[in-house]
C-alpha positions in Angstrom: -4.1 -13.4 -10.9 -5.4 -11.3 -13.9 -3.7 -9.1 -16.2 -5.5 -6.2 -17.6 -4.5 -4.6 -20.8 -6.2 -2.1 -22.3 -6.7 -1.5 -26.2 -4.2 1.2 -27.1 -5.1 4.2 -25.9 -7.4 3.3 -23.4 -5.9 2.5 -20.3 -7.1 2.2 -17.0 -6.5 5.1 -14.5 -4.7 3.8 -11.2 -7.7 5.0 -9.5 -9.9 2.8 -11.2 -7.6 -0.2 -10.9 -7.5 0.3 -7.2 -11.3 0.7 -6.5 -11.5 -2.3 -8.6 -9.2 -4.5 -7.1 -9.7 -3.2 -3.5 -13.2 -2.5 -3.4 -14.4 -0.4 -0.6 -10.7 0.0 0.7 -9.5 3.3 2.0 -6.4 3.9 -0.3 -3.4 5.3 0.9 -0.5 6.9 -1.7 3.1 6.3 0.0 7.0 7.4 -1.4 9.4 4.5 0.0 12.8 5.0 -0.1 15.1 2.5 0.3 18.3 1.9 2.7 20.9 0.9 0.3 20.7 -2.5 2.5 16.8 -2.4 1.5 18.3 -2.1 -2.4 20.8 -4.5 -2.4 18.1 -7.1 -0.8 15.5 -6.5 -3.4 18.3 -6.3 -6.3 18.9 -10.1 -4.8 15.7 -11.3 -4.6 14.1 -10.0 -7.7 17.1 -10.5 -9.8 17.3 -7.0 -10.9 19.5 -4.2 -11.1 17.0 -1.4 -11.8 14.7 -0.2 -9.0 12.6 2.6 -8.7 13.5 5.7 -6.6 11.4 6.5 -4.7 9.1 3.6 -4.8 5.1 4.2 -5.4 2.9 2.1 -3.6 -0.8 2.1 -2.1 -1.7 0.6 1.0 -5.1 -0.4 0.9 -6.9 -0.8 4.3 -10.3 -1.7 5.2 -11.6 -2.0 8.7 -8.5 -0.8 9.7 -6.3 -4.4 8.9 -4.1 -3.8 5.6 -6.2 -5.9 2.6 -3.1 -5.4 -0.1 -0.7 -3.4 -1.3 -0.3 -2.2 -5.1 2.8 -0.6 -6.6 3.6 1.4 -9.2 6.4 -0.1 -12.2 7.8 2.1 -14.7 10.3 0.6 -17.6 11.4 0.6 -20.9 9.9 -1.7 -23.2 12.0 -1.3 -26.6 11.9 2.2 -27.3 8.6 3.3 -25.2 7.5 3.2 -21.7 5.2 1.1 -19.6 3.6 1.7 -16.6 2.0 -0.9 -14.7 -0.1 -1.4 -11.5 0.9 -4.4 -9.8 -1.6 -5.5 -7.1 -0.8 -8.0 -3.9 -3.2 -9.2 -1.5 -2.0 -9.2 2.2 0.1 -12.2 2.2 1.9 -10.7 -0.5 0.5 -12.8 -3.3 -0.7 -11.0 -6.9 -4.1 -10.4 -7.4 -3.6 -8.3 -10.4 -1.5 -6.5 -13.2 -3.2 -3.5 -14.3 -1.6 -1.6 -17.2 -1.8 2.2 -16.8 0.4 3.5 -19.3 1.9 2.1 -22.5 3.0 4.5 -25.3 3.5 1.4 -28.2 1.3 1.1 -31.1 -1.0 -1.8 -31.0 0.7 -4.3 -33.3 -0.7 -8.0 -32.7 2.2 -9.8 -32.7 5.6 -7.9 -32.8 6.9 -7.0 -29.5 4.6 -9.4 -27.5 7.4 -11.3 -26.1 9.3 -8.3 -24.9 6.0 -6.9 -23.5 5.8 -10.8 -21.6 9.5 -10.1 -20.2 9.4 -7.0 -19.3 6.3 -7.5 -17.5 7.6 -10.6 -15.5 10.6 -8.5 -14.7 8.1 -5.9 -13.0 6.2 -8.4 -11.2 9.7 -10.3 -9.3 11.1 -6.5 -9.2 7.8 -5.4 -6.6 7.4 -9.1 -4.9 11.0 -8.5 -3.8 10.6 -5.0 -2.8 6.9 -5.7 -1.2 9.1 -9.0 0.7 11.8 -6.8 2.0 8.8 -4.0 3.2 7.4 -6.2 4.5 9.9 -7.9 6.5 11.6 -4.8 8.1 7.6 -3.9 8.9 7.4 -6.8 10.7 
Protein backbone atom coordinates (compact mmCIF):
# COMPACT_ATOMS: atom_id res chain seq x y z
CA UNK A 1 0.00 0.00 0.00
CA UNK A 2 1.32 3.57 -0.56
CA UNK A 3 0.25 6.78 0.64
CA UNK A 4 0.71 9.74 -1.40
CA UNK A 5 0.82 13.24 0.10
CA UNK A 6 1.47 15.98 -1.69
CA UNK A 7 3.47 19.20 -0.46
CA UNK A 8 0.93 21.82 0.48
CA UNK A 9 -0.68 23.01 -2.15
CA UNK A 10 0.06 20.59 -4.57
CA UNK A 11 -2.22 17.85 -4.54
CA UNK A 12 -3.00 15.27 -6.87
CA UNK A 13 -6.22 15.49 -8.96
CA UNK A 14 -8.49 12.28 -8.57
CA UNK A 15 -7.95 11.91 -12.24
CA UNK A 16 -4.44 11.58 -11.97
CA UNK A 17 -4.53 9.22 -8.95
CA UNK A 18 -6.85 6.93 -10.84
CA UNK A 19 -4.90 6.73 -14.21
CA UNK A 20 -2.01 6.08 -11.91
CA UNK A 21 -3.22 3.50 -9.85
CA UNK A 22 -5.51 1.86 -12.56
CA UNK A 23 -3.53 2.28 -15.50
CA UNK A 24 -5.28 1.75 -18.78
CA UNK A 25 -8.64 1.11 -16.79
CA UNK A 26 -11.85 2.55 -18.08
CA UNK A 27 -13.06 4.55 -15.01
CA UNK A 28 -16.44 4.75 -14.04
CA UNK A 29 -17.82 7.74 -11.43
CA UNK A 30 -20.81 6.11 -9.28
CA UNK A 31 -23.35 7.91 -6.28
CA UNK A 32 -24.19 4.88 -3.72
CA UNK A 33 -26.60 5.36 -1.41
CA UNK A 34 -27.09 3.27 1.25
CA UNK A 35 -30.20 1.23 2.84
CA UNK A 36 -30.21 2.18 6.38
CA UNK A 37 -29.43 -1.77 6.80
CA UNK A 38 -26.25 -0.98 4.39
CA UNK A 39 -25.42 2.07 7.15
CA UNK A 40 -25.87 0.33 10.16
CA UNK A 41 -23.56 -2.64 8.63
CA UNK A 42 -20.67 -0.38 7.69
CA UNK A 43 -21.20 1.81 10.99
CA UNK A 44 -20.38 -1.95 12.54
CA UNK A 45 -17.69 -2.86 10.66
CA UNK A 46 -15.70 0.25 10.35
CA UNK A 47 -16.35 1.37 13.77
CA UNK A 48 -17.76 4.57 12.77
CA UNK A 49 -20.57 6.76 13.16
CA UNK A 50 -20.02 9.14 10.30
CA UNK A 51 -20.53 8.02 6.74
CA UNK A 52 -20.80 9.77 3.66
CA UNK A 53 -24.05 10.44 1.83
CA UNK A 54 -24.06 9.67 -1.01
CA UNK A 55 -20.99 7.71 -1.27
CA UNK A 56 -18.28 8.53 -4.18
CA UNK A 57 -16.69 5.77 -5.71
CA UNK A 58 -14.93 4.65 -9.08
CA UNK A 59 -15.11 1.41 -10.56
CA UNK A 60 -12.29 0.69 -12.57
CA UNK A 61 -12.65 -1.96 -15.26
CA UNK A 62 -10.35 -3.29 -17.80
CA UNK A 63 -11.25 -5.96 -20.27
CA UNK A 64 -14.43 -5.84 -18.99
CA UNK A 65 -13.57 -7.76 -15.27
CA UNK A 66 -13.67 -5.00 -12.39
CA UNK A 67 -9.58 -4.34 -11.50
CA UNK A 68 -10.55 -2.06 -8.19
CA UNK A 69 -12.58 0.22 -6.78
CA UNK A 70 -11.47 3.79 -5.26
CA UNK A 71 -13.62 5.98 -3.10
CA UNK A 72 -13.81 9.24 -2.16
CA UNK A 73 -13.39 10.30 1.96
CA UNK A 74 -14.13 13.69 3.18
CA UNK A 75 -13.54 14.65 7.02
CA UNK A 76 -12.50 17.02 9.39
CA UNK A 77 -9.14 17.03 10.49
CA UNK A 78 -8.93 19.69 13.45
CA UNK A 79 -10.32 22.65 12.05
CA UNK A 80 -9.82 21.93 8.07
CA UNK A 81 -10.82 19.41 5.64
CA UNK A 82 -9.23 16.41 4.00
CA UNK A 83 -10.16 14.71 1.11
CA UNK A 84 -8.74 11.50 0.28
CA UNK A 85 -8.69 8.87 -2.58
CA UNK A 86 -8.64 5.56 -1.18
CA UNK A 87 -7.81 2.88 -3.79
CA UNK A 88 -8.75 -1.14 -3.46
CA UNK A 89 -7.77 -3.70 -5.78
CA UNK A 90 -10.44 -6.37 -6.63
CA UNK A 91 -10.32 -8.41 -3.66
CA UNK A 92 -10.91 -5.45 -1.71
CA UNK A 93 -7.39 -4.95 -0.50
CA UNK A 94 -5.65 -1.15 -0.48
CA UNK A 95 -3.38 -0.41 -3.08
CA UNK A 96 -3.24 3.22 -2.34
CA UNK A 97 -4.15 6.42 -0.32
CA UNK A 98 -4.00 9.42 -2.52
CA UNK A 99 -4.61 12.79 -0.87
CA UNK A 100 -6.61 15.15 -2.99
CA UNK A 101 -7.43 17.86 -0.87
CA UNK A 102 -6.01 19.18 2.44
CA UNK A 103 -6.62 22.88 3.46
CA UNK A 104 -3.80 22.69 6.61
CA UNK A 105 -0.62 24.56 6.47
CA UNK A 106 2.35 22.44 6.15
CA UNK A 107 3.71 22.29 9.71
CA UNK A 108 6.27 19.30 10.17
CA UNK A 109 5.29 18.02 13.23
CA UNK A 110 2.08 19.45 14.80
CA UNK A 111 -1.03 17.77 13.80
CA UNK A 112 0.73 14.67 12.33
CA UNK A 113 -0.85 12.32 14.68
CA UNK A 114 -4.33 13.63 14.02
CA UNK A 115 -3.62 13.55 10.29
CA UNK A 116 -2.45 9.46 11.08
CA UNK A 117 -5.94 8.98 12.86
CA UNK A 118 -8.07 10.50 10.83
CA UNK A 119 -6.62 8.82 7.93
CA UNK A 120 -6.96 5.28 9.47
CA UNK A 121 -10.47 6.16 10.31
CA UNK A 122 -11.03 6.77 6.38
CA UNK A 123 -9.43 3.75 5.38
CA UNK A 124 -11.72 1.08 8.01
CA UNK A 125 -14.73 3.65 7.14
CA UNK A 126 -14.49 2.65 2.93
CA UNK A 127 -13.15 -1.22 3.66
CA UNK A 128 -16.43 -1.55 5.43
CA UNK A 129 -18.53 0.20 3.02
CA UNK A 130 -16.49 -1.44 -0.15
CA UNK A 131 -17.23 -5.08 2.17
CA UNK A 132 -20.91 -4.41 2.50
CA UNK A 133 -21.01 -3.33 -1.57
CA UNK A 134 -19.56 -5.82 -2.19
CA UNK A 135 -21.35 -8.44 -0.44
CA UNK A 136 -24.96 -7.41 -1.47
CA UNK A 137 -23.17 -7.33 -5.19
CA UNK A 138 -22.45 -10.66 -4.81
Amino acid sequence: MAVVAAPAGAQSTREEALSVVYPGATVRAEQVLLTPSQRKQVMMRGDTDVLPTPVARYVATKDGKVIGRAYVDTHAVGARQESLLISLDAAGQVLRIDVTAFQEPLRPVAGASLTARETTSAVRRVLAIDAVLELQAR
